[in-house]
C-alpha positions in Angstrom: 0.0 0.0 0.0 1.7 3.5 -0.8 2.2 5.8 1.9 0.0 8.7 2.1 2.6 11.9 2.0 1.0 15.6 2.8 2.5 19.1 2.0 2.9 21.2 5.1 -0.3 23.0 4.2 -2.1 19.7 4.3 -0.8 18.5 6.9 -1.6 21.7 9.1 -5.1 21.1 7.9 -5.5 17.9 9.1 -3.9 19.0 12.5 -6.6 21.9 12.7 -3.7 24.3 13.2 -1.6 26.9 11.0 1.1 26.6 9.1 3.3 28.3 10.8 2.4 26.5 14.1 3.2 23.3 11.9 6.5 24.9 11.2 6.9 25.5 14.7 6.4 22.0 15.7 8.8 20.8 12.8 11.6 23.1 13.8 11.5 22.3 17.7 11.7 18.6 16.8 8.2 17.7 17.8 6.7 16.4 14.6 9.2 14.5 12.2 8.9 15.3 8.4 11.2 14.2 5.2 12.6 17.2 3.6 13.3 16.9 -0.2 15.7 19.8 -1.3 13.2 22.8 0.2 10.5 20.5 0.4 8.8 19.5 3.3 6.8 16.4 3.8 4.5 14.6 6.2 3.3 10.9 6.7 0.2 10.0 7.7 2.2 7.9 10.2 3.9 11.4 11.4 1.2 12.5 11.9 -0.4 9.6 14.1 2.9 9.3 16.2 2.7 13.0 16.5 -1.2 12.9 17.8 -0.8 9.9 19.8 2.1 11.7 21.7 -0.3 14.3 23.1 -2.7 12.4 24.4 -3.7 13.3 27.6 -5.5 11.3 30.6 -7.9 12.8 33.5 -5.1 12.1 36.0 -2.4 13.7 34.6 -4.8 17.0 34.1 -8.0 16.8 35.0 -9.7 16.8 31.7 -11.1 13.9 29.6 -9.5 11.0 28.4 -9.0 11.6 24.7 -9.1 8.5 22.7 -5.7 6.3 22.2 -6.3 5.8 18.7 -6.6 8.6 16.4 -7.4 7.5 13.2 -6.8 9.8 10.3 -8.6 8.9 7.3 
């Protein structure tokens, strides 16, 4: 199956956030990306890792517990 590969602007679509946030996250080592010459690129498996990292429980802070598995479609 061929791995799905985003643009930075897509990929900051799917997160719900803006691209230079997405930068952000990129250049503080937070979300990993392939980088082709001066392009960047995102996996959908980045993007899952980078999701599944920031899950938080009610323990830890009191809110909700978000659900483990964040499936991107």
């Amino acid at each position: 199956m061929p791995m799905e590969i985003y643009t930075r602007e897509e990929a900051a679509e799917i997160l719900k956030i803006s691209v230079p946030t997405l930068d952000r996250l990129i250049a503080e080592g937070e979300l990993e990306v392939y980088k082709f010459r001066r392009n960047v690129r995102v996996t959908k498996e980045q993007i899952q890792t980078f999701l599944n990292n920031y899950i938080y429980s009610a323990d830890k802070i009191g809110k909700v517990k978000v659900n483990t598995s964040f499936p991107i479609s």
